[in-house]
C-alpha positions in Angstrom: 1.8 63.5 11.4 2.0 67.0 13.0 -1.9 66.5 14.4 -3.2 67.5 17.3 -5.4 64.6 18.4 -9.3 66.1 18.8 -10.1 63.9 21.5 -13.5 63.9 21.0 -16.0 61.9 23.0 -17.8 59.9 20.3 -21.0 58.0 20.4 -19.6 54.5 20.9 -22.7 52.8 23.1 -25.2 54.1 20.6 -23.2 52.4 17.6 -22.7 49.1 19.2 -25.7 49.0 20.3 -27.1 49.7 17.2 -24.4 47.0 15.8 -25.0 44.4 18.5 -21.6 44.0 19.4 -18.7 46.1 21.0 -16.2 47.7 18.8 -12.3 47.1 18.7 -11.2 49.5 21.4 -8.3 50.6 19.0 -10.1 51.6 16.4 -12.8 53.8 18.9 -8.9 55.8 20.1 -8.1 56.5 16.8 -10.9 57.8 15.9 -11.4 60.0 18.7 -8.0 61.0 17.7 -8.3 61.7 14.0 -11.8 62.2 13.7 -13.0 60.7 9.8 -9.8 60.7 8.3 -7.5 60.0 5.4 -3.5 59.0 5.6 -1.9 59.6 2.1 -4.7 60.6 0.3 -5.1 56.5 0.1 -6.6 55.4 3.6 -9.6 56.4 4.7 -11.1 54.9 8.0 -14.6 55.2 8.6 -15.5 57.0 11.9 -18.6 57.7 13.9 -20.4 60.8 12.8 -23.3 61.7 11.2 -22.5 64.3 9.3 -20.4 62.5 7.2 -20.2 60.0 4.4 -18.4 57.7 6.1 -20.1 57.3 9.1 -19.5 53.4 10.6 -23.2 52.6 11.4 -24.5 54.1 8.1 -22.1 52.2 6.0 -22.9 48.7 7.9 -25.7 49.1 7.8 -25.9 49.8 3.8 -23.8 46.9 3.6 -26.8 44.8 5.3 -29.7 46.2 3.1 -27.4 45.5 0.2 -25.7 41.8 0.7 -29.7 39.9 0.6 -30.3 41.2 -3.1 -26.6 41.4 -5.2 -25.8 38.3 -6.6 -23.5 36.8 -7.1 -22.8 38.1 -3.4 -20.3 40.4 -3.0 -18.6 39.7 -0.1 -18.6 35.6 -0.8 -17.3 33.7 1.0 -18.2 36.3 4.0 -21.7 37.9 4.8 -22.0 41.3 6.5 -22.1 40.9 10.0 -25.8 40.4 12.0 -25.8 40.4 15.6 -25.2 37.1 16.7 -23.5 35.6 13.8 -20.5 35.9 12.4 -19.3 38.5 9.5 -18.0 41.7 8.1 -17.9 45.0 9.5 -16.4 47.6 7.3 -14.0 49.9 9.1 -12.1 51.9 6.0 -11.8 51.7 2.8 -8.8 53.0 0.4 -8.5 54.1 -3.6 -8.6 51.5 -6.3 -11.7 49.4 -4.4 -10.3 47.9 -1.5 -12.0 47.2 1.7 -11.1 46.7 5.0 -13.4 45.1 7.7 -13.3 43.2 11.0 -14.9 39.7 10.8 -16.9 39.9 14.0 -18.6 38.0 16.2 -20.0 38.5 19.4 -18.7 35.4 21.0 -15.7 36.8 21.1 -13.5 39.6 22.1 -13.3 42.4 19.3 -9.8 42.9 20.2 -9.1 39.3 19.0 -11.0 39.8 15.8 -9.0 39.3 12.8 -8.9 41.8 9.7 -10.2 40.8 6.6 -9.3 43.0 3.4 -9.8 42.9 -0.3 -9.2 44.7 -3.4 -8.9 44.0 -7.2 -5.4 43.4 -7.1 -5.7 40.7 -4.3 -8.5 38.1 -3.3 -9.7 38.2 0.6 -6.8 38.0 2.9 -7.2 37.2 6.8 -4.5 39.4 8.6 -3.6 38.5 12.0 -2.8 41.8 14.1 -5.3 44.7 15.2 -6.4 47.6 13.2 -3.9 50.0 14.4 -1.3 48.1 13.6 -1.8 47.1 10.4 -3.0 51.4 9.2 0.3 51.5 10.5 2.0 48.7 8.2 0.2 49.5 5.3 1.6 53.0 5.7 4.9 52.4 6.2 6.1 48.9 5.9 6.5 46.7 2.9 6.0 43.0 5.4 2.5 43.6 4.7 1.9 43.2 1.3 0.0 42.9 -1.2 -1.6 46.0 1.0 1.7 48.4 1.5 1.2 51.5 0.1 4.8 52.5 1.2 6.9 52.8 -1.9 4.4 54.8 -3.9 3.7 57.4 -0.7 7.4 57.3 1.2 6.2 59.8 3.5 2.9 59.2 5.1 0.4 62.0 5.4 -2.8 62.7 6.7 -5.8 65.3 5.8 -9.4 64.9 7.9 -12.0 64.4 5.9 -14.6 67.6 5.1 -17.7 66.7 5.9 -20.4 66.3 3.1 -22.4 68.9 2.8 
C-alpha cells in the first residue's frame, strides 16, 4: 500500500472503558497503523480520534441514543451493544450503506467475536474470521462475497481520512 505505518499510541483504555468491554486487538494495530482510514475509496474503518467523523466511541455511542427511538429498529434482529449484553459495535463502514460491526459481548474474548455486516444488496451475514482478515478479503478476494469489492477495484488503495474541520 506504499504507507508508512504512524504507529501512534491511541487511547484504547479510555474507549473501552467508556465501551465496557475490550476491543479486538487487530483492529486497535491497524489502526495505530493507518490511523482513520479508507482502502479504495470504498472501506472506511472507524478509528479512535476525536477530531474526526469517524471516531469509534462517538459513532457507538450515536448508535445507542438512536436504536431506543427508530422503529421499526434498524439493526433487527441485533441491538447495539450495552455493556453486559450482547450486540453491535460498529467498526467501518463502506459506500452504498453497508455496515460492518463486531457482535460483542463481554463474556467472551473480542478476538473470538464474529463480524456481522450488512448492506442493501445483502441481509445480515455472520462472517467467521477477525477483522483484519476479512478488510483483507473484501479487498482482494472474491471467497467472500456478497462483500468483495475486488473486481470493480483490482488494485487496492488506500488514502487516510482528512479530518473534519
Amino acid at each position: 500500500m506504499n504507507w508508512e505505518p504512524l504507529n501512534t499510541n491511541l487511547p484504547w483504555r479510555t474507549v473501552e472503558e467508556g465501551l465496557g468491554t475490550q476491543l479486538p486487538e487487530d483492529c486497535k494495530r491497524i489502526a495505530e497503523t493507518f490511523g482513520a482510514w479508507d482502502f479504495s475509496e470504498f472501506l472506511q474503518v472507524i478509528s479512535v480520534d476525536d477530531a474526526r467523523h469517524l471516531d469509534l466511541a462517538r459513532t457507538w455511542q450515536k448508535h445507542l441514543d438512536q436504536s431506543p427511538r427508530v422503529r421499526p429498529p434498524v439493526f433487527a434482529p441485533y441491538e447495539i451493544y450495552r455493556p453486559g449484553r450482547r450486540g453491535l459495535i460498529p467498526w467501518g463502514c463502506g459506500e452504498l450503506k453497508c455496515g460492518y460491526f463486531w457482535l460483542a459481548s463481554a463474556e467472551h474474548d473480542p478476538a473470538t467475536w464474529p463480524l456481522v455486516t450488512r448492506g442493501p444488496r445483502y441481509p445480515w451475514h455472520h462472517v467467521e474470521m477477525c477483522t483484519a482478515e476479512f478488510i483483507c478479503r473484501v479487498l482482494t478476494g472474491s471467497d467472500v462475497e456478497p462483500f468483495s469489492i475486488a473486481r470493480q477495484f483490482p488494485e487496492p488503495d488506500f488514502s487516510p481520512i482528512e479530518p473534519v474541520l
